[in-house]
N, C-alpha and C positions, 0 to 999 in steps of 0.2 A: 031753499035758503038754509045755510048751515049755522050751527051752531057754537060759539067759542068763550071758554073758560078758562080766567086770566089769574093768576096767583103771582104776589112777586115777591121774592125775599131778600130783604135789602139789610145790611147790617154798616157797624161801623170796619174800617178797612186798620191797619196796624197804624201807629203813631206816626206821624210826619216825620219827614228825616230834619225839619225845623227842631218838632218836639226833644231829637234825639241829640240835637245842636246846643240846646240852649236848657234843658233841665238836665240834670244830677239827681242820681238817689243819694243819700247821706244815711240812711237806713231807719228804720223807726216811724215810716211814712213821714219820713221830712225828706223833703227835697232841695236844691240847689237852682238858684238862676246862675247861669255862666254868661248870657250878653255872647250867643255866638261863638264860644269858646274864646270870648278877650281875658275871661279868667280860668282855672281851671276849676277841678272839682278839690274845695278843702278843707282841712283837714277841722273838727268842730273847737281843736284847744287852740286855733288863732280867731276867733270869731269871741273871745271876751279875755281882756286882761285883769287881774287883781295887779295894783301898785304897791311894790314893795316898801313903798316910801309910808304906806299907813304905818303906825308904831304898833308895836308890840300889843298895849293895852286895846288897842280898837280893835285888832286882830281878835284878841283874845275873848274878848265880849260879844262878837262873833260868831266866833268858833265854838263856844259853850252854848249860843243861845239855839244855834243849829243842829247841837247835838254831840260834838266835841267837848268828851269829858275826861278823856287821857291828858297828862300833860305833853305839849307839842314844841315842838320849836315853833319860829315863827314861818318857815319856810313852807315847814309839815301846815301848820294852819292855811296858808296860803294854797297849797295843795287840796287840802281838806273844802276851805270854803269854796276854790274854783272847781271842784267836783260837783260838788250842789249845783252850781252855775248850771255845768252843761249838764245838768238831771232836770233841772228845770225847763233848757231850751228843749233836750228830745223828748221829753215828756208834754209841754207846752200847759203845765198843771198851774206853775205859779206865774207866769208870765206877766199876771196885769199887778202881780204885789211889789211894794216895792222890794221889801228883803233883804239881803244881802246892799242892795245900792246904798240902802236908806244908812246905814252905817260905815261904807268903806267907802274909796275911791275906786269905781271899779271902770272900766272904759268897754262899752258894748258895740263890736263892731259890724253890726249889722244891721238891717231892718226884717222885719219879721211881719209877712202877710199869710193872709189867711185868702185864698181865694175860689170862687162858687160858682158847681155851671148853673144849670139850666133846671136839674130833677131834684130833688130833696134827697138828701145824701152825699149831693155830687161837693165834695169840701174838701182841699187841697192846703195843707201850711208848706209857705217854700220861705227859705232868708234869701237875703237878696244883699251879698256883701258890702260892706263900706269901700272895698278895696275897689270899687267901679267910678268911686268918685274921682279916682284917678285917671282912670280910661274916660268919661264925660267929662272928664275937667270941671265937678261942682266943688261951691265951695263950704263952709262950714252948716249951710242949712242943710233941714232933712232931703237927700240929693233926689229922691223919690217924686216928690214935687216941685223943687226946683229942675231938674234934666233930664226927669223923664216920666210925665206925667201919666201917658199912657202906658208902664210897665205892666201894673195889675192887668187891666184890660188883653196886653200884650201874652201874658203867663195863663189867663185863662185860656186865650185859643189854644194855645197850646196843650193844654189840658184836654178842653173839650170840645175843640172845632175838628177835627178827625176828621178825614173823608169819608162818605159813605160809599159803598157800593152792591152791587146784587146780581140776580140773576130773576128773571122771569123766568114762568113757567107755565103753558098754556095747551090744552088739549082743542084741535077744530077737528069738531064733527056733521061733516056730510052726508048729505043721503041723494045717491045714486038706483035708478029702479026700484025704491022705497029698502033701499038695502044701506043698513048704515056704516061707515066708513069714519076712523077718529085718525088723526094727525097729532104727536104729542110732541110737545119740546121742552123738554127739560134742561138743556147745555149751556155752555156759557158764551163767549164771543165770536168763536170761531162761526156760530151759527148767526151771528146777526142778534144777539140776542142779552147783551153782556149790557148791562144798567150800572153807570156813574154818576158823578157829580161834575158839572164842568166848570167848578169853579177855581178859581187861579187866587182867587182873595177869600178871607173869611165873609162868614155870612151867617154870625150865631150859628143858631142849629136847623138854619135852611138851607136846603138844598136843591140846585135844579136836576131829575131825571131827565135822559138823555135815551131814546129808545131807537133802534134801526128797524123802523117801519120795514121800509121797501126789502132789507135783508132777511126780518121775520118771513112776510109775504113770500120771497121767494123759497125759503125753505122751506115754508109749506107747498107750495105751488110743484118743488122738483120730489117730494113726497108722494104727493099726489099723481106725480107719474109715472112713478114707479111704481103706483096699483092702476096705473091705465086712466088716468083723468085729467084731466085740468082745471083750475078753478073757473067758475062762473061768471060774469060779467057784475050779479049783485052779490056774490060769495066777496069777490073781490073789494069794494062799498065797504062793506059789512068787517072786514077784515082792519081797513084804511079809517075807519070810523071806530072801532072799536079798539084796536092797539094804538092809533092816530092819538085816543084820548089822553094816555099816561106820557109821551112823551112832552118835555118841557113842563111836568107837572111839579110844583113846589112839593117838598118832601121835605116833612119835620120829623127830625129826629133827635132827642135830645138826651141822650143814655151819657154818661162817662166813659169814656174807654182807657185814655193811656192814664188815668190816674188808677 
Protein backbone atom coordinates (compact mmCIF):
# COMPACT_ATOMS: atom_id res chain seq x y z
CA UNK A 1 0.00 0.00 0.00
CA UNK A 2 1.42 3.45 -0.82
CA UNK A 3 1.47 6.39 0.82
CA UNK A 4 0.13 10.14 -0.15
CA UNK A 5 0.77 13.63 1.24
CA UNK A 6 -1.68 16.26 0.22
CA UNK A 7 -0.81 20.14 0.80
CA UNK A 8 -2.90 22.67 -1.02
CA UNK A 9 -2.40 26.32 -1.54
CA UNK A 10 -5.24 28.35 -2.25
CA UNK A 11 -5.26 32.11 -2.31
CA UNK A 12 -7.55 34.97 -3.35
CA UNK A 13 -7.20 35.46 -7.45
CA UNK A 14 -7.05 39.59 -8.73
CA UNK A 15 -10.25 41.60 -8.38
CA UNK A 16 -13.27 40.75 -10.62
CA UNK A 17 -13.46 42.56 -13.77
CA UNK A 18 -17.19 43.58 -12.01
CA UNK A 19 -14.91 45.06 -9.17
CA UNK A 20 -12.97 46.90 -12.01
CA UNK A 21 -16.52 47.99 -13.53
CA UNK A 22 -18.10 49.46 -10.86
CA UNK A 23 -15.38 51.00 -8.16
CA UNK A 24 -13.17 54.06 -8.62
CA UNK A 25 -10.07 55.00 -6.67
CA UNK A 26 -10.61 58.87 -5.60
CA UNK A 27 -7.36 58.46 -3.61
CA UNK A 28 -7.02 58.85 0.09
CA UNK A 29 -8.50 55.12 0.39
CA UNK A 30 -11.89 56.55 -0.58
CA UNK A 31 -13.38 54.99 -3.37
CA UNK A 32 -16.17 55.58 -5.97
CA UNK A 33 -19.41 53.47 -6.83
CA UNK A 34 -19.90 54.10 -10.67
CA UNK A 35 -23.19 51.52 -11.14
CA UNK A 36 -21.27 49.75 -14.10
CA UNK A 37 -19.75 52.66 -15.63
CA UNK A 38 -23.53 54.59 -15.96
CA UNK A 39 -21.28 57.33 -14.16
CA UNK A 40 -17.97 58.05 -14.46
CA UNK A 41 -15.13 58.44 -12.01
CA UNK A 42 -15.57 62.43 -10.41
CA UNK A 43 -14.08 64.80 -9.75
CA UNK A 44 -14.51 65.51 -5.33
CA UNK A 45 -15.32 69.66 -6.02
CA UNK A 46 -18.89 68.43 -7.70
CA UNK A 47 -19.82 66.18 -4.78
CA UNK A 48 -20.75 69.39 -2.31
CA UNK A 49 -21.99 72.88 -3.29
CA UNK A 50 -21.65 76.13 -0.73
CA UNK A 51 -24.60 78.65 -2.07
CA UNK A 52 -23.54 81.78 -2.95
CA UNK A 53 -26.93 83.21 -2.00
CA UNK A 54 -25.67 82.86 2.00
CA UNK A 55 -24.90 86.71 2.79
CA UNK A 56 -21.87 88.02 3.52
CA UNK A 57 -22.24 87.92 7.46
CA UNK A 58 -23.09 84.13 7.61
CA UNK A 59 -20.11 83.56 5.53
CA UNK A 60 -18.25 85.40 7.53
CA UNK A 61 -18.90 83.79 10.97
CA UNK A 62 -17.89 80.82 9.31
CA UNK A 63 -14.99 81.48 8.01
CA UNK A 64 -13.51 82.99 11.21
CA UNK A 65 -15.05 80.23 13.37
CA UNK A 66 -13.04 77.54 10.98
CA UNK A 67 -10.00 79.41 11.07
CA UNK A 68 -10.23 82.10 8.58
CA UNK A 69 -8.69 85.27 10.01
CA UNK A 70 -7.38 87.24 6.94
CA UNK A 71 -9.91 89.51 5.64
CA UNK A 72 -11.57 87.62 2.57
CA UNK A 73 -14.01 88.36 -0.03
CA UNK A 74 -17.01 86.51 -0.02
CA UNK A 75 -15.93 84.40 -2.85
CA UNK A 76 -12.40 83.71 -1.07
CA UNK A 77 -14.60 82.61 2.06
CA UNK A 78 -16.56 80.38 -0.10
CA UNK A 79 -13.37 78.93 -1.46
CA UNK A 80 -11.94 78.72 2.01
CA UNK A 81 -15.11 77.07 3.64
CA UNK A 82 -15.57 74.40 0.59
CA UNK A 83 -11.90 73.30 1.19
CA UNK A 84 -12.70 72.34 4.71
CA UNK A 85 -15.75 70.48 3.17
CA UNK A 86 -13.72 68.12 1.04
CA UNK A 87 -10.79 67.78 4.04
CA UNK A 88 -13.56 66.66 5.83
CA UNK A 89 -15.02 64.06 3.14
CA UNK A 90 -11.23 62.56 2.24
CA UNK A 91 -10.31 62.60 5.75
CA UNK A 92 -13.77 61.11 6.77
CA UNK A 93 -12.61 62.79 10.60
CA UNK A 94 -15.62 65.15 10.95
CA UNK A 95 -18.28 63.50 8.90
CA UNK A 96 -20.86 62.78 11.70
CA UNK A 97 -20.54 66.84 12.91
CA UNK A 98 -22.72 68.92 11.86
CA UNK A 99 -20.27 72.03 10.95
CA UNK A 100 -20.01 73.90 8.31
CA UNK A 101 -24.14 72.68 7.64
CA UNK A 102 -25.20 73.76 10.74
CA UNK A 103 -24.48 77.52 9.73
CA UNK A 104 -24.70 77.78 5.89
CA UNK A 105 -26.69 76.41 2.95
CA UNK A 106 -24.58 73.91 1.80
CA UNK A 107 -26.05 70.91 -0.63
CA UNK A 108 -24.25 67.44 -0.03
CA UNK A 109 -24.32 65.41 -3.16
CA UNK A 110 -23.75 62.12 -2.13
CA UNK A 111 -24.12 59.39 0.27
CA UNK A 112 -21.29 58.09 2.12
CA UNK A 113 -20.93 54.30 3.20
CA UNK A 114 -18.78 52.77 5.11
CA UNK A 115 -18.66 48.99 4.20
CA UNK A 116 -17.06 45.49 6.02
CA UNK A 117 -15.99 42.07 4.91
CA UNK A 118 -15.76 39.26 6.87
CA UNK A 119 -11.89 39.66 8.96
CA UNK A 120 -11.55 42.60 11.32
CA UNK A 121 -9.89 45.16 9.53
CA UNK A 122 -11.54 44.34 6.50
CA UNK A 123 -13.27 48.42 6.16
CA UNK A 124 -13.81 50.10 3.02
CA UNK A 125 -15.50 54.06 2.74
CA UNK A 126 -16.95 54.55 -0.90
CA UNK A 127 -19.66 57.82 -1.83
CA UNK A 128 -22.08 56.60 -3.84
CA UNK A 129 -23.12 59.86 -6.03
CA UNK A 130 -26.42 61.68 -5.89
CA UNK A 131 -26.03 61.90 -9.75
CA UNK A 132 -27.42 58.05 -9.97
CA UNK A 133 -30.64 59.31 -8.91
CA UNK A 134 -30.81 60.06 -12.24
CA UNK A 135 -29.84 57.02 -13.89
CA UNK A 136 -32.68 54.86 -11.23
CA UNK A 137 -35.00 57.44 -11.62
CA UNK A 138 -35.36 58.07 -7.51
CA UNK A 139 -36.83 60.75 -6.23
CA UNK A 140 -36.09 63.39 -3.49
CA UNK A 141 -35.70 60.31 -0.67
CA UNK A 142 -32.36 59.05 0.51
CA UNK A 143 -32.21 56.91 -3.27
CA UNK A 144 -30.10 54.20 -1.30
CA UNK A 145 -33.20 52.87 0.20
CA UNK A 146 -35.69 53.86 -1.89
CA UNK A 147 -33.87 52.16 -5.44
CA UNK A 148 -31.48 50.23 -4.39
CA UNK A 149 -31.55 48.77 -1.37
CA UNK A 150 -29.05 46.11 -1.87
CA UNK A 151 -26.11 48.49 -3.05
CA UNK A 152 -24.04 48.22 0.33
CA UNK A 153 -24.53 44.44 0.25
CA UNK A 154 -23.81 44.94 -3.66
CA UNK A 155 -20.14 47.09 -2.92
CA UNK A 156 -19.02 44.64 -0.47
CA UNK A 157 -18.88 41.66 -2.88
CA UNK A 158 -17.17 43.50 -4.77
CA UNK A 159 -14.82 44.23 -2.29
CA UNK A 160 -14.44 41.07 -0.83
CA UNK A 161 -16.04 38.14 -2.70
CA UNK A 162 -12.78 37.68 -4.99
CA UNK A 163 -12.32 34.38 -6.37
CA UNK A 164 -10.33 31.89 -4.89
CA UNK A 165 -8.05 29.78 -6.51
CA UNK A 166 -4.84 27.32 -5.84
CA UNK A 167 -2.74 24.76 -6.79
CA UNK A 168 -2.22 21.35 -4.94
CA UNK A 169 0.55 19.71 -4.02
CA UNK A 170 1.03 16.06 -3.33
CA UNK A 171 3.93 13.58 -3.06
CA UNK A 172 2.77 9.34 -3.48
CA UNK A 173 5.01 7.20 -2.24
CA UNK A 174 5.35 3.47 -3.06
CA UNK A 175 7.19 0.59 -2.37
CA UNK A 176 7.99 -1.85 -4.96
CA UNK A 177 10.43 -5.03 -3.57
CA UNK A 178 10.46 -3.09 -0.35
CA UNK A 179 12.33 -0.44 -2.32
CA UNK A 180 10.63 2.87 -2.06
CA UNK A 181 9.60 4.95 -4.90
CA UNK A 182 7.89 8.90 -4.46
CA UNK A 183 5.67 10.51 -7.32
CA UNK A 184 5.59 14.40 -6.61
CA UNK A 185 3.34 17.04 -8.22
CA UNK A 186 3.75 20.34 -7.68
CA UNK A 187 2.19 22.13 -11.17
CA UNK A 188 -0.83 23.74 -11.96
CA UNK A 189 -3.58 22.74 -14.58
CA UNK A 190 -2.00 21.38 -17.24
CA UNK A 191 -1.33 18.43 -14.88
CA UNK A 192 -4.98 17.83 -13.75
CA UNK A 193 -4.27 19.52 -10.73
CA UNK A 194 -5.35 23.36 -10.84
CA UNK A 195 -8.03 23.96 -7.74
CA UNK A 196 -10.98 26.85 -8.39
CA UNK A 197 -13.96 28.12 -7.31
CA UNK A 198 -16.92 27.26 -9.52
CA UNK A 199 -18.90 29.70 -8.65
CA UNK A 200 -20.82 32.05 -11.18
CA UNK A 201 -22.71 33.95 -8.08
CA UNK A 202 -21.39 35.28 -4.69
CA UNK A 203 -21.37 33.22 -1.82
CA UNK A 204 -19.68 35.47 1.09
CA UNK A 205 -16.54 34.00 1.66
CA UNK A 206 -17.50 30.32 0.61
CA UNK A 207 -16.36 28.54 -1.75
CA UNK A 208 -16.63 25.32 -3.63
CA UNK A 209 -13.13 23.37 -4.43
CA UNK A 210 -13.19 21.82 -7.61
CA UNK A 211 -10.29 18.82 -7.91
CA UNK A 212 -9.52 16.57 -11.22
CA UNK A 213 -9.33 13.35 -9.55
CA UNK A 214 -9.12 11.05 -12.43
CA UNK A 215 -6.39 13.67 -14.14
CA UNK A 216 -4.38 13.57 -10.66
CA UNK A 217 -4.44 9.75 -10.85
CA UNK A 218 -3.32 9.65 -14.18
CA UNK A 219 -0.37 11.66 -13.91
CA UNK A 220 0.72 9.75 -11.35
CA UNK A 221 -0.07 6.44 -12.95
CA UNK A 222 2.11 7.61 -16.46
CA UNK A 223 4.91 8.56 -13.71
CA UNK A 224 4.93 5.54 -12.58
CA UNK A 225 5.81 4.18 -15.90
CA UNK A 226 8.24 5.85 -16.62
CA UNK A 227 10.09 4.03 -13.61
CA UNK A 228 8.53 0.64 -14.91
CA UNK A 229 5.30 0.30 -12.88
CA UNK A 230 1.90 0.85 -12.63
CA UNK A 231 -0.42 1.60 -9.91
CA UNK A 232 -1.94 -1.13 -7.80
CA UNK A 233 -5.54 -2.21 -7.81
CA UNK A 234 -5.79 -0.83 -3.75
CA UNK A 235 -2.91 1.93 -4.55
CA UNK A 236 -5.51 2.98 -6.86
CA UNK A 237 -8.68 3.00 -3.68
CA UNK A 238 -6.44 4.84 -1.74
CA UNK A 239 -5.48 7.51 -4.33
CA UNK A 240 -9.67 7.97 -5.34
CA UNK A 241 -10.49 8.04 -1.57
CA UNK A 242 -8.04 10.21 -0.60
CA UNK A 243 -7.66 13.07 -3.25
CA UNK A 244 -11.73 12.09 -3.87
CA UNK A 245 -12.02 13.88 -0.31
CA UNK A 246 -11.15 17.67 -1.13
CA UNK A 247 -12.98 17.72 -4.16
CA UNK A 248 -16.43 19.73 -3.85
CA UNK A 249 -15.02 20.70 -0.38
CA UNK A 250 -16.46 24.09 1.00
CA UNK A 251 -13.47 26.36 1.46
CA UNK A 252 -13.73 29.48 3.76
CA UNK A 253 -11.71 32.09 3.11
CA UNK A 254 -12.30 35.25 4.26
CA UNK A 255 -9.00 37.69 3.69
CA UNK A 256 -9.75 41.21 1.88
CA UNK A 257 -8.10 41.43 -1.35
CA UNK A 258 -9.17 44.06 -3.86
CA UNK A 259 -9.61 46.57 -1.10
Amino acid sequence: MGELNIQIDAERTDCTEDYYNNIKSLGDDLHQFTDNGNIGEIDTRDLITIKKSNSFEELNTAYQYFGGYNEATKDEMIEFLYNIKIAELLSRSWLNRDGIEGMLDITIKYEYLTVKGYSQGDVVDIIVPHILKNVWGCGNKSFLEQCHNGVKTEITHYFYDSPIEGEIELEFTFYRNCVAYAVEIERDEEDGVHISNSLGEWLEDKYEMRIDVDGIINYINREMNILGFSLLPDEDVLLRKEIGHYDGMDVYYPNCFCA
